[in-house]
Structures are given as C-alpha cells and as structure tokens.
C-alpha positions in Angstrom: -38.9 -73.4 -65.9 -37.4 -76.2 -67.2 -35.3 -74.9 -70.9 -35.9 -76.9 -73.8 -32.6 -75.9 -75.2 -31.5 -79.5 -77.6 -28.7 -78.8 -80.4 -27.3 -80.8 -83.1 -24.7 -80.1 -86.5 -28.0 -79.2 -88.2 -30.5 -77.7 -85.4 -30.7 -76.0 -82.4 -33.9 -75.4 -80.7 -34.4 -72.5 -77.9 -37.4 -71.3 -75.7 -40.1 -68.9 -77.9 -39.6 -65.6 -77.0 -42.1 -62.0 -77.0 -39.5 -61.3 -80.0 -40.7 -63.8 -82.4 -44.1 -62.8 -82.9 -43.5 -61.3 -86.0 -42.0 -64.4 -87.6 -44.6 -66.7 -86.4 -46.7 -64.2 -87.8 -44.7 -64.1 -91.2 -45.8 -68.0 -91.3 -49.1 -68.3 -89.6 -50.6 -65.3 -91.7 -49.6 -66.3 -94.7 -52.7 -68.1 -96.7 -50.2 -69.6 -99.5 -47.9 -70.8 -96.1 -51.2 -72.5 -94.8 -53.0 -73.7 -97.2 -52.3 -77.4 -96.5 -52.5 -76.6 -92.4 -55.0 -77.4 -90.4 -56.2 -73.4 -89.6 -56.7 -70.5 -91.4 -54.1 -67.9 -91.4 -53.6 -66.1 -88.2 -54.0 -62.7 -87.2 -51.3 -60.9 -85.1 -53.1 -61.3 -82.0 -53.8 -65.1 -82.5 -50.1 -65.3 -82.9 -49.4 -62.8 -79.8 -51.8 -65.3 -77.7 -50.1 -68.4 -78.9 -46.5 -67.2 -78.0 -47.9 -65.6 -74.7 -49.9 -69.2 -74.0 -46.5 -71.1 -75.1 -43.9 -68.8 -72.9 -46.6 -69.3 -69.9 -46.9 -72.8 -70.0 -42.8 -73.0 -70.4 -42.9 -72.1 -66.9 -44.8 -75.2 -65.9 -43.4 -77.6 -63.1 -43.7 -80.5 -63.9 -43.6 -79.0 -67.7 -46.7 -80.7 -69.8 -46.0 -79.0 -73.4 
C-alpha cells in the first residue's frame, strides 16, 4: 500500500480506518447532513462496505483511488 498521508497548518489527511465507521456513519445517515448529496442516507452496513471497499482498494499497486 502506498499511504496517502498529506499535511498542512490547516489539514492532515490519513488512511480510513475499521474505527471510523461510526463517524462516516454520523454523516452518511444523517437525512438533514444529505439532503443536498447525491444519495440517501446510509445505513451502517453501506457505510461498513464503503470503508471495507476503500481500506481494500488502499492496498492497490499501482493504487487507482
């Protein structure tokens, strides 16, 4: 796996982890959150399969996403 691992004075970005499910989850669920978004809210699995899909993918080579 290649990390994604940029930082800045304002941002640092890191790999998704099993652990941030629930946050996504916070977000993704939400209707108020995604009511202008392009999808309904999410349910826990949808979010569980999009971080398993995303950590999966992380392990590309070359790395596509």
């Amino acid at each position: 796996m290649t990390p994604v691992l940029p930082t800045g004075p304002r941002l640092a970005l890191r790999e998704i982890e099993h652990e941030d499910t629930a946050v996504f989850l916070a977000i993704c669920g939400d209707p108020e959150a995604t009511r202008h978004l392009s999808f309904e809210p999410r349910t826990r699995d949808q979010v569980q399969a999009i971080v398993d899909r995303s950590m999966n993918l992380a392990k590309d080579s070359p790395r596509t996403e």
